[in-house]
N, C-alpha and C positions, 0 to 999 in steps of 0.2 A: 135385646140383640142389637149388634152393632152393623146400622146399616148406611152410613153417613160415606160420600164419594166427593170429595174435593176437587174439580172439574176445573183443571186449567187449559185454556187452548183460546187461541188468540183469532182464530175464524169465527166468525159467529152462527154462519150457518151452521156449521161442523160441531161446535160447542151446544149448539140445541139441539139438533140430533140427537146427540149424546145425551143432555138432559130428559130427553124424551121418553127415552129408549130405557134409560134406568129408573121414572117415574114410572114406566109399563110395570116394571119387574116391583115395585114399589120399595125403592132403594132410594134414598135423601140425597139429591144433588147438590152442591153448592158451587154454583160456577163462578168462576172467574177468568177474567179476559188475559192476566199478566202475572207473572211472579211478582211483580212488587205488589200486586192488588191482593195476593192471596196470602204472602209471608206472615199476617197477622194469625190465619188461621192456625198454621203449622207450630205444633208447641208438643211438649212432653207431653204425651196420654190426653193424644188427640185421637178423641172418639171416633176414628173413621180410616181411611186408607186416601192416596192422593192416586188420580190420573192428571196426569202433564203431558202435552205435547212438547217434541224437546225444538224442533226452531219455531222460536217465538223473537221477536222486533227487540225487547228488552234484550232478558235474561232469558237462557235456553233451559231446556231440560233437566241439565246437567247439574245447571246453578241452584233448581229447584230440590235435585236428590241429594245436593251437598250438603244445604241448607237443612232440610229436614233429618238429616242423617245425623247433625251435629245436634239439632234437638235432641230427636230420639232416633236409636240406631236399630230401634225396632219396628219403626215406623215403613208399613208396605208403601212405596212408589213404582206405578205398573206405566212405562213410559210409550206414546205414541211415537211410532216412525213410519217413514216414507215407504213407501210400498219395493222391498229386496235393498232396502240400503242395510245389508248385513255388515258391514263394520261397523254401523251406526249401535246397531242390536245387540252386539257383542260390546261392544263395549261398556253399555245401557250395564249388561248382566256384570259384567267385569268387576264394574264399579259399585255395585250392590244394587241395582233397580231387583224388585221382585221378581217384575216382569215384563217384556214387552209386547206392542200389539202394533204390527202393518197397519194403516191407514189404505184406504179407509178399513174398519173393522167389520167382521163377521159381527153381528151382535150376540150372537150365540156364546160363541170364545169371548166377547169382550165382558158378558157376562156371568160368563161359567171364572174366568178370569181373578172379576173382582172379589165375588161372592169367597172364593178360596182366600184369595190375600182378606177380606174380613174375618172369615173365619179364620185365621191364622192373627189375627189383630184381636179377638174379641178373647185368644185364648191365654198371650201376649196379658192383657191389662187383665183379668181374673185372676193369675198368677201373680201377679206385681200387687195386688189388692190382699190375696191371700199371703202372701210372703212381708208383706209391712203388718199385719196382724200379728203373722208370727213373731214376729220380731220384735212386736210391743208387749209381748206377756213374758212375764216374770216367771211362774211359778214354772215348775218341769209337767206337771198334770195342764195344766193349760197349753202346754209349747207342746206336747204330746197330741192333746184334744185336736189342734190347730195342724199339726202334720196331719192327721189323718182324716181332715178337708181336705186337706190339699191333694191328700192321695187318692180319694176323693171323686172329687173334683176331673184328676187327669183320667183318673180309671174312667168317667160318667164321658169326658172328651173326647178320647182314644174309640168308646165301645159306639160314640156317634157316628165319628170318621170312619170304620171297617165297618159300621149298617151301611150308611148311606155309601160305600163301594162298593158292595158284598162282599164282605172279607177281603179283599186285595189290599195287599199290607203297602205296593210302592205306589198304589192310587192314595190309598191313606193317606199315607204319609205325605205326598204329594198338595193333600186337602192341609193338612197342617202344617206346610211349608217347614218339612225337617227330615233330615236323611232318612233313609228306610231304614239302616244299620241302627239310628238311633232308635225309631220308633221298635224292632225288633225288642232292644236290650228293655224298652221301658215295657214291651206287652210282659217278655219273659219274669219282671219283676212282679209287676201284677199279674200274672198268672191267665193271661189272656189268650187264645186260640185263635188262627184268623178265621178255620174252617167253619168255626161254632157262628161264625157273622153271617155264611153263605145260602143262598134257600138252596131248598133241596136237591134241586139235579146237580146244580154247582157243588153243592158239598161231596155227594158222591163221584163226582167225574174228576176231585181236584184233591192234590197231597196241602201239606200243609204251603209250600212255595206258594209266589202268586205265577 
């Protein structure tokens, strides 16, 4: 499981905190104080998700989600902002940030936060792992065998994400950072239920909507 957080932010109290708070949860911090000190880590199917604060002395935020974005444009960056600088936040999302978090942070949200942008990261690179398999078999029985990992695979992903919600299809979907309309078309293909995910009272008190 992919639990790796690439910790930029230029305060050092603020940045231990932060390490602290994600070694509680027993998540792999890797801090660094500056976007140029951390660019080496940032690369295609980089095992992890990045937190950045975005005003930093160097390079900001900003320079950090461009940069990674050009690596890989799947890469989660969940960006820290000043406490209601909502143009700052809007724009953060605009631009492709995952997500953003007020300073100082809830650890709660800053947690619940990351853990989703991983799990939307760890399902990112099993896919890209699965799909370069595909791709290197020849025979049509093999390129068959290997779609129906794959299938899989999302079926075993999907029926995680509607447990640990109780069935709610736009929390799901939410947990694997992908529209709910999508997530819908992929349950209907695999033949998945949201109610069948609900315990009990929940199942009886709810149609199939969330």
């Amino acid at each position: 499981m992919i639990q790796k957080i690439l910790v930029i932010e230029d305060d050092a109290a603020l940045r231990t905190s932060i390490v602290q708070t994600l070694d509680l949860e027993g998540l792999e911090a890797i801090p660094m104080s500056s976007f140029s000190q951390a660019r080496r880590s940032i690369r295609s199917n980089f095992k992890g998700v990045i937190l950045s604060d975005i005003k930093m002395p160097d390079q900001d935020g900003f320079d950090v989600l461009r940069f990674a974005q050009a690596r890989d444009p799947e890469l989660p960056v969940v960006l820290l902002t000043g406490y209601s600088d909502v143009p700052t936040a809007m724009r953060a999302i605009k631009e492709g940030a995952y997500d953003y978090l007020e300073k100082p942070c809830d650890p709660d949200r800053l947690i619940d936060t990351l853990r989703r942008a991983l799990d939307r990261r760890e399902l990112v690179l099993q896919n890209r792992t699965l799909r370069e398999q595909l791709g290197n078999q020849q025979s049509d029985d093999q390129d068959g065998s290997l779609a129906e990992r794959l299938e899989r695979h999302e079926r075993q992903i999907i029926q995680e994400a509607l447990s640990s919600e109780n069935g709610k299809v736009s929390k799901a979907a939410e947990r694997l950072g992908i529209p709910r309309n999508t997530l819908y078309d992929r349950m209907t293909k695999l033949r998945l239920v949201a109610k069948s995910f609900r315990s009990g009272n929940d199942a009886e008190s709810q149609g199939d909507s969330d």
